[in-house]
C-alpha positions, 0 to 999 in steps of 0.5 A: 231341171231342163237343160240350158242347151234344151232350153235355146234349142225350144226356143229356136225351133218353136213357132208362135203361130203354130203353138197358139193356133192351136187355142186362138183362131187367127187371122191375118192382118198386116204382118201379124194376126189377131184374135178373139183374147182367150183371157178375158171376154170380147167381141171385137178382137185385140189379141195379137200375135207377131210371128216375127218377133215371137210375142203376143199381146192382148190390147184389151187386158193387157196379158202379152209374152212369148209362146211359153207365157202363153201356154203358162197363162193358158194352161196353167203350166209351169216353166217347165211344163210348158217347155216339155209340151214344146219339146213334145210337140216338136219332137225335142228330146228334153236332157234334164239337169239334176234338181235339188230335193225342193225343186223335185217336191215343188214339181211332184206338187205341181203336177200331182193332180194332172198325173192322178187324173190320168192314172185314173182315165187309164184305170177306168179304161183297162177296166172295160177293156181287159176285165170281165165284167167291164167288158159284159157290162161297160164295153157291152153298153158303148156297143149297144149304142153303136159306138166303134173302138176307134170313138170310145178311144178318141173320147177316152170312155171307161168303166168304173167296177162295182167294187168300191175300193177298185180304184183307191187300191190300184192308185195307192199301189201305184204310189199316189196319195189318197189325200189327191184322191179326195182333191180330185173327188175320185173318193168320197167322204168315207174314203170308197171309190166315189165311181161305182158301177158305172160307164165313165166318160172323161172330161178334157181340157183344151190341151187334152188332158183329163181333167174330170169324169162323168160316170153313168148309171147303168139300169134303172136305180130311183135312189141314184142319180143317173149322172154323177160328176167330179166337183170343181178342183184346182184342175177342173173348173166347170164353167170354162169347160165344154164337154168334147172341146179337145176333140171338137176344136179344129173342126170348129176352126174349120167351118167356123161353127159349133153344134151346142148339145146338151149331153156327153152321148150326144156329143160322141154320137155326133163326132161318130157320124162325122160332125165333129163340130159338137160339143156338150155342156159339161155337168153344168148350165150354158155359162160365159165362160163356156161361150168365150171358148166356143167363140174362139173357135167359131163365130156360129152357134146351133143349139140341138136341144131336146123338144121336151119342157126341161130342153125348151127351158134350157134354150131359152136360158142359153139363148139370152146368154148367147145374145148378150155375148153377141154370138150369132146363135140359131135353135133346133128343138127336136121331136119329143122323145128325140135328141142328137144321139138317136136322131144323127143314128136314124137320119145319118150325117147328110139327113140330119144336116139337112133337117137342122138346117130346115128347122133352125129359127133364129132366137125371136122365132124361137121365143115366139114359139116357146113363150106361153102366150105369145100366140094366144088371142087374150091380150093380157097374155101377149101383153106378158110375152111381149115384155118377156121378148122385149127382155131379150130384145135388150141384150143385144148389144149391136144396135143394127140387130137390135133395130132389125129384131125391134121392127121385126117384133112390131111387125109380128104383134102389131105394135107400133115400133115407137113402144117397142123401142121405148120398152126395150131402153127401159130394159137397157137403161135399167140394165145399165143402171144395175152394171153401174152399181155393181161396177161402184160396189166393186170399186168400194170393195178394192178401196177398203182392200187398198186402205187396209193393205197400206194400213197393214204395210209399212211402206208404199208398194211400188218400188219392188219387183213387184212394180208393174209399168202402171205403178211405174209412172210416179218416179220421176223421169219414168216416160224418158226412161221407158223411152231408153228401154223401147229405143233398145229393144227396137234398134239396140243391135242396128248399126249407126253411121260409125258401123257402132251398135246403137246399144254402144252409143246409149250406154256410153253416153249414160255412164255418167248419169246411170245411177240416176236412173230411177225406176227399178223396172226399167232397171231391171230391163237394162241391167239384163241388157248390159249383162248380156251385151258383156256374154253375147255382143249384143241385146239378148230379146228372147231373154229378155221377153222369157225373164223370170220376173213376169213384170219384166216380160210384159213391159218388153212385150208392151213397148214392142207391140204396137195395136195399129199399124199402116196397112202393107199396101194403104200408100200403094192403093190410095196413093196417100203419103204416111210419113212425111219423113224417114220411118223410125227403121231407118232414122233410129241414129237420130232417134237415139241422139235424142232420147239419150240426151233428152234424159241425160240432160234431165239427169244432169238438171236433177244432179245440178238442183241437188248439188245447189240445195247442199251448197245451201245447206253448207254454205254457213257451216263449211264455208271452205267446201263450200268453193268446191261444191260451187266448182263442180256445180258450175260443171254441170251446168256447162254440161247442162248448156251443152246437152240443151244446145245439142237439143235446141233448147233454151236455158233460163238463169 
């Protein structure tokens, strides 16, 4: 376990912008940047990170937190993990506490197939390196295709031996368990290295870590398949994977674009010759997934395809995904018998770009060229490739570029525009149509879940720790209550008039009616605020964002991110006036007053109906309580008075 005094100092040193810079591409707006969410799929940014209050906050799925519940969520750590990734990224030595024998099995868990991943790149790598027959045969072919030690090293190349219990044996020496092993595929069914013989590319994540491999054949063997690679495992999923996107991911930043190739030597060929952009599909077709990653780190795809059928068929599947994720994508389909690795090893770098850029087409010219029939005289076959462009044509989701490439259509094969676009809105209508009923399918589904769930659970969720905000909203009270809780964490720790903490005034004033307060979440929130107001003095905000209830965590980050703000200079510039009164940073006393007798007063009211339904009830069978009851509720509702005339209110009977 991490210490507590190497806890605050990650904490202290880390910076958010830093960390996740390293994921999102960002870019400034206001005094916060925004970015494509790299947990759900969109065009239009929404996640933003506040650099001055250490939070993100996707506005569109929601997800928010602090640096650590970013690497969490994204990379899948642990708390710990993520904070040793911090440490190491700062230069923070970590003093670790004793863990409980639990704790130790629980991390060992957590981590194992990671450490087994990584035994496994080093082993397929000394295997090349430091054996004879890695270096006569799987060092001997990275060179013949020209690759230096400084590439075969970035990429992290090896060598599976022949042998066929190579591997097994070394990892068992090494302490780890053959069941990982299997998780992992690295053995097969009959327990044998599933590697054998083969040159060994490692597959990466974002944050480096191997994850998979690909391994080669080497020679010409019909009953083996050329490529083999590791399935889909808890660490490994395919589709959200591209092959070389570690290596690639700061030079895709960089120039804002990305070359698409179709294999792992393509890839490492073209980072060699200085085109570091590049990255391959990973043992698997173009997915959604893939291209939300891409799209986080660049706005343009060019896709170098083989120019032989399997490379045309391959583009075109590619190219109506990237239309429907609205990336702007151009095609490159290279001479037959070509592909990037040995087109960038005979052109060079320079040469090479410069053909690229020569022979781009963007999607319809390439779909003109790749369709059978778009070019023929017989109108039937035009006809069939019209419909198949027009199929494209209603992916596009930007109406302009759809207007743009419809006219562009008509032009081309001499249509009259009005029946180009009546074809490509029966595309869109019919699309629209298949989405709808998915959506309804799906809702039925989640329905059934529900009514299975409340059949199967005797009481209602939503009063456990397990309450989301959301759930939140039918306690009573629960809006003024949030309030409460958003009120704290923006000026909890200003100073009023009287130089007294606002948090001092809040909770002072709510003493009396504190256990009225209803919602467990904002419970939860408050007590840890108290709670650290004993210890430090004052609000504790990093704790409270790092809470070990998640549910906790994102409320706070909810209420303190707001998705629009006033541009710095917008006054300045048009010289419009905002507000035509103090901002909430400068009249939170007032604020306060508000929020605190607004729901004390609800309090009070909520007190005063209970009290009145019990003098009701007693009021035949204890008549000499009765007076008592009557006295105290006449208190309330002197107090009830008091509240409503500080707030200017009028109460009734």
């Amino acid at each position: 376990m991490i210490s507590s005094k190497n806890v605050e100092k990650i904490y202290d040193i880390l910076d958010i912008e830093d960390i996740i810079s390293d994921f999102v591409t960002l870019k400034k707006r206001g005094s916060n940047l925004i970015g494509l969410c790299p947990f759900h799929d969109e065009k239009t940014p929404s996640f933003s990170v506040s650099p001055s209050k250490g939070i993100f906050k996707c506005f569109g799925c929601g997800k928010g937190g602090n640096a650590i519940h970013f690497l969490m969520e994204h990379e899948n750590f642990t708390y710990p993990e993520a904070l040793k990734y911090v440490a190491a990224r700062y230069n923070i030595h970590i003093e670790e506490e004793i863990q409980s024998e639990e704790q130790q099995e629980e991390e060992k868990e957590r981590q194992s197939l990671y450490i087994v991943s990584e035994f496994a790149k080093r082993f397929f790598s000394e295997q090349m390196f430091d054996t004879g027959e890695g270096q006569s045969v799987g060092l001997d072919y990275f060179k013949n295709r020209g690759y230096n030690k400084e590439i075969i090293e970035k990429f992290d190349l090896g060598y599976a031996p022949r042998s066929g219990s190579g591997l097994k044996r070394a990892a068992l020496r090494a302490g780890h368990e053959a069941e990982r092993l299997k998780k992992l595929g690295l053995l097969n069914s009959r327990e044998s290295d599933f590697f054998r013989g083969r040159v060994m590319f490692t597959i990466h994540n974002l944050s480096g870590k191997a994850v998979g491999f690909a391994g080669r054949i080497l020679g010409v063997d019909k009953k083996s398949p050329k490529y083999i690679n590791s399935p889909e495992s808890d660490i490994y999923n395919k589709s959200r994977i591209l092959y070389g996107i570690y290596q690639a991911r700061k030079a895709m930043r960089r120039d804002e674009k990305c070359y698409l190739v179709e294999g792992y030597t393509d890839v490492i060929s073209m980072h060699q010759a200085g085109i570091e952009n590049t990255v391959a599909v990973s043992g698997t077709s173009l997915t959604p997934g893939q291209i939300a990653l891409i799209k986080r780190f660049a706005s343009h795809v060019t896709l170098i395809f083989d120019g032989d059928t399997a490379g045309i068929k391959a583009a075109n599947r590619s190219v109506d995904l990237l239309l429907e994720q609205e990336v702007n994508a151009h095609i490159v389909l290279l001479e037959e018998g070509e592909d990037p690795d040995s087109a960038v090893k005979s052109l060079g770098k320079e040469d090479f770009l410069t053909y690229v850029d020569e022979k781009a087409m963007d999607f319809l010219d390439f779909k003109i060229q790749s369709t059978p029939g778009a070019q023929s005289d017989d109108p039937f076959q035009r006809t069939k490739a019209v419909r198949e462009i027009v199929g494209s044509l209603g992916l596009i989701r930007d109406q302009m570029n759809r207007s743009y490439y419809i006219r562009k259509t008509a032009d081309i094969f001499k249509l009259d525009e009005s029946i180009v676009v009546s074809e490509v809105n029966k595309v869109i209508k019919d699309k629209v149509w298949k989405e709808k009923g998915r959506q309804q399918r799906q809702a039925r589904r989640e329905n059934r879940k529900a009514q299975e769930a409340d059949t199967s659970s005797p009481s209602k969720p939503g009063i456990d720790e397990a309450t989301s905000p959301r759930d939140s909203v039918v306690q009573k009270d629960y809006h003024q209550e949030l309030a409460l809780v958003e009120l704290l964490l923006r000026y909890g720790n200003e100073l009023m008039e009287d130089h007294s903490p606002v948090h001092e005034f809040v909770f002072s004033n709510l003493e009396d009616v504190y256990e009225e307060l209803s919602d467990p979440l904002v419970l939860k929130v408050l007590n840890h605020m108290r709670e650290s107001i004993a210890e430090m003095g004052k609000i504790d905000m990093k704790g409270l964002v790092a809470h070990p209830s998640k549910e906790v965590g994102q409320l706070v980050v909810n209420l303190l991110t707001d998705e629009y703000t006033y541009s710095e200079n917008w006054e300045e510039r048009w010289n419009i006036v905002l507000q035509n009164q103090p901002p909430p940073e400068e009249n939170f006393a007032k604020e306060a007053e508000e929020v605190v007798i607004s729901l004390k007063l609800r309090k009070v009211r909520s007190v005063i109906q209970r009290q009145a339904a019990e003098i009701k009830a007693v009021q035949q069978e204890k008549p000499n309580e009765v007076n008592d009851m009557l006295e105290i509720y006449l208190e309330l509702k002197e107090l009830e008075k008091a509240l409503a005339s500080q707030l200017r209110t009028i109460v009734y009977g």
